[in-house]
N, C-alpha and C positions, 0 to 999 in steps of 0.2 A: 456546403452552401455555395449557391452560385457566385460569378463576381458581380453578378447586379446585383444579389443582395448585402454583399458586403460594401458598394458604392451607395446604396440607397441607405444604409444605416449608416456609413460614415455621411455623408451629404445631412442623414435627420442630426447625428450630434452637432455637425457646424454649424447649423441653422438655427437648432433650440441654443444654443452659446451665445448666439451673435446679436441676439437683444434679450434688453430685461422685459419689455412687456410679453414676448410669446407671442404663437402664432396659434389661429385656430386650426381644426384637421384642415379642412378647406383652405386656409391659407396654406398649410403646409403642400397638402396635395399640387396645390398650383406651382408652390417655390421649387417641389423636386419631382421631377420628371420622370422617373421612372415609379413615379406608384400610379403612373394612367396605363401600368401594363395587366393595373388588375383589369378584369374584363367587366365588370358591374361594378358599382355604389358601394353595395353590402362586401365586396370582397375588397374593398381597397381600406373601408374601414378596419375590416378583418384581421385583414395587413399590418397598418397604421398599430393596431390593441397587440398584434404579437411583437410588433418591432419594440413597444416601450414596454412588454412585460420582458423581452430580451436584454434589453437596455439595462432596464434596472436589475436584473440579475446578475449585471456584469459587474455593478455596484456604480453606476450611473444615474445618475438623481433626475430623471424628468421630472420633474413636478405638474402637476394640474390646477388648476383657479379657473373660477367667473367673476366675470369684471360685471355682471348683473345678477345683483343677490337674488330676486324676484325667480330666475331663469336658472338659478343654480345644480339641476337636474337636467337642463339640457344639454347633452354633451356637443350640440352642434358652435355652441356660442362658448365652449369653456376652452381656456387658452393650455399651452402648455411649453413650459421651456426649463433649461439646465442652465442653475443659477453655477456661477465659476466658482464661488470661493465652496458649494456645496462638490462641484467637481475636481478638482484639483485637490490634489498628494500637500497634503501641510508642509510644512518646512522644518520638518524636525530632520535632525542630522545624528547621524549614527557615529559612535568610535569606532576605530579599527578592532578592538574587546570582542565591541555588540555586532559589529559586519560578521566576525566570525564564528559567532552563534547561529549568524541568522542563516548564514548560508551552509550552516553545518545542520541546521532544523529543515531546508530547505531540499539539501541533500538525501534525505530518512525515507523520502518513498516512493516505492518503488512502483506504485500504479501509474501506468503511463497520464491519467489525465492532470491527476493530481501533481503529479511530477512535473507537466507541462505549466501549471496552475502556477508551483510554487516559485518554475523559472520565470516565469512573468514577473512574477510581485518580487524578485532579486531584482529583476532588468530596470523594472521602475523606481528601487529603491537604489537606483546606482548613483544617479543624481543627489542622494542624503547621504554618501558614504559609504555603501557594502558594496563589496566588491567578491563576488561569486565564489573567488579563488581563494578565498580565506580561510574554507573548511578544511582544505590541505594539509596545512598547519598540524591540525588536532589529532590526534594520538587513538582518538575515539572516533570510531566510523560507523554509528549505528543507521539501522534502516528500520523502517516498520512495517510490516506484513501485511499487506492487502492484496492477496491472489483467491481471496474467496472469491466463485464465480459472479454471486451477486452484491458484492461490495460498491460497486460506482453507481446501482440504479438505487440502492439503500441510504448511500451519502447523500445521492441528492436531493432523494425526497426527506430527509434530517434537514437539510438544513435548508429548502425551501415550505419545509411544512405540507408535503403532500402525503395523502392514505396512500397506504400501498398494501394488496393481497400476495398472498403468497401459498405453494405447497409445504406442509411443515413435516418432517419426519420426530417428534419426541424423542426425547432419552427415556432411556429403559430408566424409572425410578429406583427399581431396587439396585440399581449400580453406585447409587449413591448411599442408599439407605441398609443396605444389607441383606435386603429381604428375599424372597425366592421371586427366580426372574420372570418375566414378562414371554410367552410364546412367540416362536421368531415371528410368526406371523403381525403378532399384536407391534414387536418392533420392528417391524419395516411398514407398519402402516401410516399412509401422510394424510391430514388432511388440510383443506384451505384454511389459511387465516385473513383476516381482518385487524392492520392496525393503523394508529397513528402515532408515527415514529417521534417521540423526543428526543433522544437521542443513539449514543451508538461508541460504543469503546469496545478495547481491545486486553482482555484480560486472561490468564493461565495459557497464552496461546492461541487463543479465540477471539475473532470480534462479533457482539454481543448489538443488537438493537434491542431498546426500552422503547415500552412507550405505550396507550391506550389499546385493548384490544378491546376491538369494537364486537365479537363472538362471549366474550368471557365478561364485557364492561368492569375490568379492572387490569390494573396496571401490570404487564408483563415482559418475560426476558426471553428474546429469541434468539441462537444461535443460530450466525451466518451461514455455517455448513451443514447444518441439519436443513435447511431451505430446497425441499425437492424439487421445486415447481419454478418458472421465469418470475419475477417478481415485478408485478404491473402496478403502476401509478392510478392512483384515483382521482375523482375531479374535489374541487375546493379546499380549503383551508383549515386552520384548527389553533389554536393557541395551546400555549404549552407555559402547565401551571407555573406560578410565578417561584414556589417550594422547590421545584425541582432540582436536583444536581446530579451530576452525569457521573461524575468523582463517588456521591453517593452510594449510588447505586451500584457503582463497577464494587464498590467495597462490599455492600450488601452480598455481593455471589462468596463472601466469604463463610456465608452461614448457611449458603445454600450447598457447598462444595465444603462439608466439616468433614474431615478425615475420620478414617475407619480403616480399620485391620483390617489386615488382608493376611494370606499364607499360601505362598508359591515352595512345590519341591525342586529344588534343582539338581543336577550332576554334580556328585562332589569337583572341584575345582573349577565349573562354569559357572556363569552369571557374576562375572565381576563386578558389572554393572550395578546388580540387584545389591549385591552383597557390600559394595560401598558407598550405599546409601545412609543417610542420616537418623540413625535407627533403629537400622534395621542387625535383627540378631538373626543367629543359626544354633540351630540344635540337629543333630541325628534325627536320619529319617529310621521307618521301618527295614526299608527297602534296601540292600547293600547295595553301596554305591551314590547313593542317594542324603540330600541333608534336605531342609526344613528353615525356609526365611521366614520371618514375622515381620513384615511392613505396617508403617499407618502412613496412608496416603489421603490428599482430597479428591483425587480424579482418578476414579477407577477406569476408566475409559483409557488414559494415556497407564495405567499399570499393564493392562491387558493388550495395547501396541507392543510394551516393553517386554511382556510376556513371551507372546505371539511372533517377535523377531527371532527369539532364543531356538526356535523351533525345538528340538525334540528332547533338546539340555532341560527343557524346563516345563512344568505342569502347573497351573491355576487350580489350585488347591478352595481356598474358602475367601469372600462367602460366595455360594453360589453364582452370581450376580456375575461376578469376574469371571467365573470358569467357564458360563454361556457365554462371555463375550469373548473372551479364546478362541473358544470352539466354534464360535461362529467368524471370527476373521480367519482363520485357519478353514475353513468348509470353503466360503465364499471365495477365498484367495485360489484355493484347489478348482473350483470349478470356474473359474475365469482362466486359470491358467491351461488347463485342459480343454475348453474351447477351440476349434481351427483359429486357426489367425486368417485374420481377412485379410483379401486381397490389398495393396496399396503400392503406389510410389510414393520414394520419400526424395522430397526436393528442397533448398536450402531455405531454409527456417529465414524467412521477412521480416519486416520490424511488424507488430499492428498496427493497423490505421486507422485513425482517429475517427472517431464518432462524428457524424455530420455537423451536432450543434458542437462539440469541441473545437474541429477546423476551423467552423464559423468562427467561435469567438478568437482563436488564435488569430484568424487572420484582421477583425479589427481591432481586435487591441493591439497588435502587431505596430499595424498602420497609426492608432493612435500614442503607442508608446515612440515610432521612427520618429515623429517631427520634436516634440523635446531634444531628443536626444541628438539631431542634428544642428538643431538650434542652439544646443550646449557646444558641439563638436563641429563648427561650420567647415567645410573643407573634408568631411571626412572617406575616408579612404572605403571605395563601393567593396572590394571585398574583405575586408576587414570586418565593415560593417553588417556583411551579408554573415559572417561566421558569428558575430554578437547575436543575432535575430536567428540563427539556426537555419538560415534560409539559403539558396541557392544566391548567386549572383544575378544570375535571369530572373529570377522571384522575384529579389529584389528590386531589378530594374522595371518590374510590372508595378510592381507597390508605388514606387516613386510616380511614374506613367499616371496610376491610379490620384493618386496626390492631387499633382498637376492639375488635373478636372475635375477634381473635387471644391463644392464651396455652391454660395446661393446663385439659382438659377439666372435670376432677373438684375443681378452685383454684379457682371463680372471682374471688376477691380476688387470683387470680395475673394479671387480665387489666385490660392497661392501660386509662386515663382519657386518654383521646382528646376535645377541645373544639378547634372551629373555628367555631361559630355565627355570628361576629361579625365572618369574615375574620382572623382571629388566630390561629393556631393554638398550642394548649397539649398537651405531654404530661407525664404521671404516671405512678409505676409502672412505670417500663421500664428499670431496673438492670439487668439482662445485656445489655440491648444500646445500653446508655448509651455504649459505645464503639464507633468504626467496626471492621468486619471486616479483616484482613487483606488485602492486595492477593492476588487469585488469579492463576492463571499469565499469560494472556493478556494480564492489567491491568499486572502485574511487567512483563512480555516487551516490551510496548508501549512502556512507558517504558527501559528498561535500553536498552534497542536503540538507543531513537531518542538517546540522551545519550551513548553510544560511537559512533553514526554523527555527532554533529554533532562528537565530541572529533575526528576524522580531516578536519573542515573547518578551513580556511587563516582564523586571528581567530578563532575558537571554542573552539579545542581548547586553545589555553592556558589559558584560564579557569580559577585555582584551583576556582571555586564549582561549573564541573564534574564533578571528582574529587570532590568534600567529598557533593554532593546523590547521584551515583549508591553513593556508600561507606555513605550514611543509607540512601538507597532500596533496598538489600540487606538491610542490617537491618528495615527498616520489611515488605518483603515474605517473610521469612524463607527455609520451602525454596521456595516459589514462585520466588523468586530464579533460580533453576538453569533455569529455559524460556527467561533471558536470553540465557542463554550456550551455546546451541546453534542460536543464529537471529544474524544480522550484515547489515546493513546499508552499501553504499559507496557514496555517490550517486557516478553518473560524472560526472570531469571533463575539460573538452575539457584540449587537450594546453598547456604553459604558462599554465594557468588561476587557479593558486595566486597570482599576482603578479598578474594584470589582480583576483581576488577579493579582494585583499590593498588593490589602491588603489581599488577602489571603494569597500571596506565603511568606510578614512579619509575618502576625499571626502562619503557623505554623514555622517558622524559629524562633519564638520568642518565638512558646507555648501560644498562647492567646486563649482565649475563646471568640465567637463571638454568639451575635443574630442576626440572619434570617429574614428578610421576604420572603416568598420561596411561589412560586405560583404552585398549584398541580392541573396538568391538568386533570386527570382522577378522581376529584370531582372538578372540575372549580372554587377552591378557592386559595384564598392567606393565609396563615398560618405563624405563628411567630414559630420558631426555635430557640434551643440555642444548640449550637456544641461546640467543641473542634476540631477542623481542623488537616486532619493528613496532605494530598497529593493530590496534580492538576494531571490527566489525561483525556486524550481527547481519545475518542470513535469516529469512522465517523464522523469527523469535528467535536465534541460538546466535550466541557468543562465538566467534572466533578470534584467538589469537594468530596473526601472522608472523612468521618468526624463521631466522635462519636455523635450521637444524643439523647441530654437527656430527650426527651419527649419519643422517643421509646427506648430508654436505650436498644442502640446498636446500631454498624457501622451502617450508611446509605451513598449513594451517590448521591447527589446533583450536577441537572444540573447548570451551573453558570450563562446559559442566560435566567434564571429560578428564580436567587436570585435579587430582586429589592432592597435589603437597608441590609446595613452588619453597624452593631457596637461593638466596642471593648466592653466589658467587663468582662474584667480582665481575671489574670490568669488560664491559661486551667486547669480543675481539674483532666484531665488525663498528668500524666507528665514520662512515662514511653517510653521506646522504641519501633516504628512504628513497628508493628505485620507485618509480611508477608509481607516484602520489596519489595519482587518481584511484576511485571505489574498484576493487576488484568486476571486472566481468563477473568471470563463475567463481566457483570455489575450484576446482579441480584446473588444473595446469597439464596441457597435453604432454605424451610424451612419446618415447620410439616404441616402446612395448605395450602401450595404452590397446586397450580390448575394444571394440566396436559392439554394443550392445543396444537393442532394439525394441523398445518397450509399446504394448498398447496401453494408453490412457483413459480412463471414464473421463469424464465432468470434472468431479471431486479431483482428482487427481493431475488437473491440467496445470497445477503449479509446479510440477517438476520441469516441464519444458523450459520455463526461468534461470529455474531455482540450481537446476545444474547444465543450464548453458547448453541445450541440445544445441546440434548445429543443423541438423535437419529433420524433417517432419511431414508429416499428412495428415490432409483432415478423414475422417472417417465416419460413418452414420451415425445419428444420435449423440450429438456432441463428442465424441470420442475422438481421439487421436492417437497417432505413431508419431515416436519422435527416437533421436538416436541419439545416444550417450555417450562418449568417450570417458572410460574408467581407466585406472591404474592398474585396478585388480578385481573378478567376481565375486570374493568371497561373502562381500556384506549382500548383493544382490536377493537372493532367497527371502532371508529377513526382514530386508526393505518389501518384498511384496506381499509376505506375509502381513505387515504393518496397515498396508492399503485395503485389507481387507474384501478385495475384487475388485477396487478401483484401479487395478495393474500388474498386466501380466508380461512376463517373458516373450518376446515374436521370436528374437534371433540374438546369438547364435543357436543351431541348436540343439546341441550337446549342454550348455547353458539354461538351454526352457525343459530339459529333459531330466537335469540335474534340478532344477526347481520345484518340478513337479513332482521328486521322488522325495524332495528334504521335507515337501507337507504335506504328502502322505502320511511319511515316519512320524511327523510333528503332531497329526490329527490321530495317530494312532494310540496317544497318548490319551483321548477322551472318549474312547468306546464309542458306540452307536448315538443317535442325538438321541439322550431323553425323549425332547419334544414333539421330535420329528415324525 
C-alpha cells in the first residue's frame, strides 16, 4: 500500500475520533485531502466504502447513523464516526503467569502474516503487562503448522465469512474403508468446488475447512492439501449456524478416520519403526528372510508414507488400498526423479514479503500502536524503539515525519507535536489515540487459538493463568473475539506421547539426566542415549526434544515419537543456563562435514524450504522450486523422497540423484507391473 494510503486512513481514524456527532462522506471528503485524488464522485466514494470496510477489519469500530429517520437510506446525509471507549484496548491487566502464556500462544505460528498479527496484539498488550520475552521461560516451545499452500487465503475467508471455490483432489475412499482401490486415474482427478467456510482446524497433521458446500448443499470437510487449484474468494456474505462447533467437528473426523488393519512384510530385522508401534505384532513370513506386521491404523495414507520411506525393506501387503498407495508414491517419486533437472541459479533464500493489504495493515496499526506507546514512554530512545516495532530507524523517522502531519485538515491545533531531534522521541496532543486500538480479528484469532491449542497440551493445560489470560483476552478483544472460535488448532501427537511429554517437560524443570531408547531411522535401528534435556518444540506437527547428548558430546534434537523408553537417572551434569533461549531457526545445526544437497520442489512440497532452514533457492515454472539443504548425512534422503510422492526430487549431488533413483527402482520392484496401469 502506498504512503498516501496509509496517511489517508490514519487522517479518516483521527477524524472519525475527534467528535461524537460524525461527519458525513462529504464532510469527511472536504476535512481530508487526499481523497480529491480520486478522479470522479463515484470513485472517491469507492474509496471512502473500501477505506471503512478496511478499517473495520482491522477491528476498528466505524459506526454509521442518520440523524434523519425519514432519509435513513440516504447514504449522502448518513454520518459516521469511532466512538473511543468502542476503540480503545480495555484496561484489563495481565500477571506475569498470563504474559507468559500469551506470548508463548503468540510465539506457535509459524505463517508469516499470522506471526505478524500475533506480534502486534503482544505489542498492544504491553501496556496491560505481557511482555514478549516471557515465553523464554517455558520448557515447552510449540508451533503450529501452517505451510499448506492455500492456508492464509482459506483463514481469511473463515473468518471474514467470504465463499471461496476451489480445485479439489479426493481421497481415494477405499484407503479408508478397505475396499478395492480407486484407478490412478480416478485418483488424481480434481474438480471445482463451491464452499462457504465455517470454519477450519488442524487435526492428525492436516488442516481441514468445514463448512456449506454450495455443489453438494450439505455440510462438508475439505483437506488443505488435497486443494489442486488457487483458491479464490467469492463476493457477499453468509452466516454461520448458530449449532455449529469447530471443536465438533475436528472430533467428528474421528469416525471418519476409524482404524483398520493393515499387513506390511518387511526384512527380517528392518522396520523398527513399523515394528514399535502400539500394536502392532509379527509372525513369520512365507518368504525366507521376510516377517509379517499386523497394524490397525486410522490413516492409511500416513501408513503407506511410512511404507514407502522403507523402500525395498518393506512391502504393502493388505488391504489393497495401502498397496496402490505404495506403488503409487514409489512410481510417481521414480518418475519425478528421473526427469532432467531444469535449468536454474540458486541465490540466497529472502525473507517473503508481505502481501500488499498485510504491509498495509502493519504499517497503520504500526503508526497507531507508536503514539500510546510514546505517550506511555516520553523520551524514548529512536532506536530502541525502532527494534520494538521491527522497523528500521529510517522507517521510523518516516513514521514519526508521517505523525507530525497527520490530524483534521481545517484544526491545525488539532495536529500533533511530534520531537525526535535528539534521538528521544516526544509526543503532544495526541488524546484520541492515547490509547492502544482494540485487537482486530486476525490479532484476537492469533492469540485465542494459539492459548486453546497449548490448554489441550499434556503440563500446559492445567495452568490456572491460562483460563484467566484467554477470559481477559476476550474482553480485551471484544466482537473480534468470535474469529477465535471458528479456527482450532491440535498439534499431533505420536501415539503415548502425553507421558514420555509429561517426563520430559519434569526432567528439565528439575535438571535430570535421562537414558534413551531412541530409534534412528536413517540406519533402521534402535540406539541407547543418555542426555541432559534442555527444551520441547514442535516442527510440522512433530515433537522435538532438544538435549545435550553424551555419546555425540553435543546439542542433538530428538524426535519424541521416536524415543520408546526414557529413565531417570540422576542429576543432569550440565547445570548451567539454556544457551539460545530463543525458537530454534532449523532443526539441523551446520557442520564441517555437512553434505550440500539440492532438491527440486512441487507446490505441495514448498514447506521444506522452512521447515529445514534451506539457505538458498530458486523459483522455477509452475510453482516449483530448488532449494539447498545442508544435511549431516544422505542416508535418510531416498526415503524422504519416496514420502513426497513426486513432489521432490534429487538435482545434486549426483552420485546422490543417482543413488536415489536406484533405491526406487529396487523399492517399486517390490509391486510387479501396475495392475491398473
Amino acid at each position: 500500500m502506498s504512503a498516501n494510503r496509509t496517511e489517508r486512513l490514519l487522517n479518516l481514524v483521527i477524524a472519525l475520533l475527534s467528535t461524537r456527532r460524525g461527519f458525513t462522506k462529504h464532510e469527511l471528503f472536504d476535512e481530508i485531502e487526499l481523497y480529491s485524488e480520486a478522479p470522479s464522485t463515484a470513485a472517491r466514494e469507492k474509496l471512502f466504502d473500501r477505506d471503512k470496510a478496511f478499517l473495520r477489519e482491522q477491528g476498528i469500530p466505524v459506526e454509521s447513523y442518520s440523524e434523519e429517520t425519514l432519509y435513513d437510506q440516504d447514504n449522502s446525509v448518513r454520518r459516521y464516526r469511532i466512538r473511543a471507549d468502542a476503540y480503545r484496548l480495555p484496561g484489563v491487566r495481565f500477571t506475569p503467569e498470563e504474559s507468559a502464556v500469551l506470548a508463548l500462544a503468540a510465539g506457535m505460528w509459524e505463517q508469516a502474516s499470522l506471526g505478524s498479527a500475533a506480534a502486534r496484539a503482544l505489542r498492544r498488550l504491553q501496556t496491560r503487562g505481557v511482555d514478549a520475552d516471557d515465553a523464554a521461560a517455558s520448557p515447552l516451545q510449540p508451533r503450529i503448522r501452517t505451510n499448506d499452500p492455500h492456508f492464509e487465503t482459506v483463514w481469511k475467508a473463515t473468518v471474514t465469512r467470504t465463499p471461496i471455490s476451489f480445485g479439489y483432489r479426493p481421497a481415494d475412499r477405499a484407503r479408508t474403508a478397505g475396499d478395492e482401490p480407486a484407478s490412478p486415474a480416478r485418483r488424481r482427478r480434481s474438480t471445482v468446488r463451491h464452499l462457504q467456510p465455517w470454519g477450519m482446524g488442524s487435526r492428525f497433521g492436516h488442516w481441514y475447512v468445514v463448512g456449506w458446500d454450495l455443489d453438494r448443499k450439505a455440510e462438508r470437510f475439505f483437506r488443505l492439501s488435497r486443494m489442486s487449484a488457487p483458491v479464490t474468494l467469492g463476493d457477499g456474505s453468509y452466516e454461520v449456524p448458530a449449532s455449529f462447533s469447530i471443536d465438533a467437528s475436528l472430533a467428528s473426523l474421528d469416525s471418519v478416520f476409524a482404524p483398520v488393519p493393515a499387513l506390511v512384510r518387511v526384512r527380517k530385522g528392518a522396520a523398527a519403526e513399523l515394528r514399535l508401534r502400539d500394536g502392532a505384532k509379527t509372525a513369520p513370513a512365507e518368504q525366507p528372510g521376510w516377517e509379517e506386521l499386523t497394524l490397525t491404523v486410522p490413516d492409511l495414507d500416513a501408513l503407506a508414507a511410512d511404507t514407502a520411506a522403507l523402500g525395498a525393506s518393506a512391502v504393502a501387503v493388505h488391504p489393497p488400498a495401502l498397496r496402490s498407495a505404495v506403488a503409487d508414491l514409489l512410481r510417481l517419486a521414480l518418475e519425478a526423479q528421473t526427469k532432467p533437472v531444469p535449468a536454474f541459479t540458486l541465490g540466497r533464500r529472502a525473507p517473503t514479503p508481505a502481501a500488499s493489504s498485510t504491509a498495509a495493515q502493519s504499517h497503520l496499526t504500526r503508526l497507531l500502536d507508536l503514539v500510546p506507546y510514546v505517550l506511555g514512554n516520553q523520551g524514548a530512545d529512536l532506536e530502541d524503539t525502532a527494534r520494538r516495532f521491527g522497523v528500521s530507524s529510517a522507517q521510523l523517522a518516516t513514521d514519526l515525519n508521517l505523525l507530525f502531519v497527520s490530524g483534521p485538515r481545517h484544526y491545525p491545533n488539532g495536529l500533533m507535536d511530534v520531537n525526535f531531534e535528539n534521538g528521544q522521541i516526544f509526543i503532544d496532543n495526541a488524546d484520541d489515540l492515547s490509547e492502544p486500538v482494540r485487537l482486530g480479528m486476525d490479532e484476537a484469532a492469533a492469540l485465542m487459538v494459539g492459548l486453546e491449542t497449548l490448554a489441550s497440551l499434556p503440563g500446559v493445560g492445567e495452568t490456572p493463568a491460562l483460563a484467566s489470560a484467554l477470559e481477559k483476552l476476550s474482553e480485551a478483544a471484544g466482537e473480534s473475539a468470535q474469529a477465535g472460535s471458528v479456527v482450532a488448532a491440535r498439534l499431533a501427537e505420536p501415539e503415548g506421547s502425553a507421558e514420555i511429554l509429561n517426563t520430559l517437560q519434569q526432567a528439565i524443570a528439575g535438571r535430570r539426566q535421562l537414558d534413551l531408547r531412541y530409534l534412528v531411522p536413517s540406519r533402521d535401528e534402535v540406539t541407547d542415549r543418555t542426555v541432559d534435556p534442555r527444551r520441547l518444540f514442535s516442527v510440522n506437527n512433530l515433537w522435538y526434544l532438544e538435549a545435550w547428548c553424551h555419546r555425540s558430546e553435543g546439542v542433538r534434537n530428538f524426535r519424541v515419537d521416536r524415543i520408546h523408553q526414557v529413565t531417570d537417572s540422576g542429576p543432569a551434569s550440565w547445570q548451567g543456563p539454556v544457551p539460545n533461549a530463543a525458537f530454534p531457526s532449523g532443526l539441523f545445526r551446520p557442520g564441517t562435514e555437512d553434505t550440500l544437497v539440492t532438491l527440486v520442489l512441487g507446490p505441495s512440497a514448498s514447506w521444506v524450504e522452512s521447515a529445514y532452514d534451506a539457505a538458498r533457492r530458486a523459483d522455477l515454472p509452475r510453482g516449483r522450486s530448488a532449494v539447498e539443504l545442508r544435511v549431516g548425512n544422505t542416508r535418510w534422503i531416498p526415503g524422504f523422497i519416496a514420502r513426497q510422492g513426486g513432489s521432490a526430487a534429487v538435482a545434486a549431488p549426483a552420485d546422490l540423484r543417482s543413488e536415489t533413483g536406484r533405491w526406487l527402482r529396487e523399492a517399486l520392484e517390490n509391486y510387479g507391473p501396475d495392475p491398473q496401469g
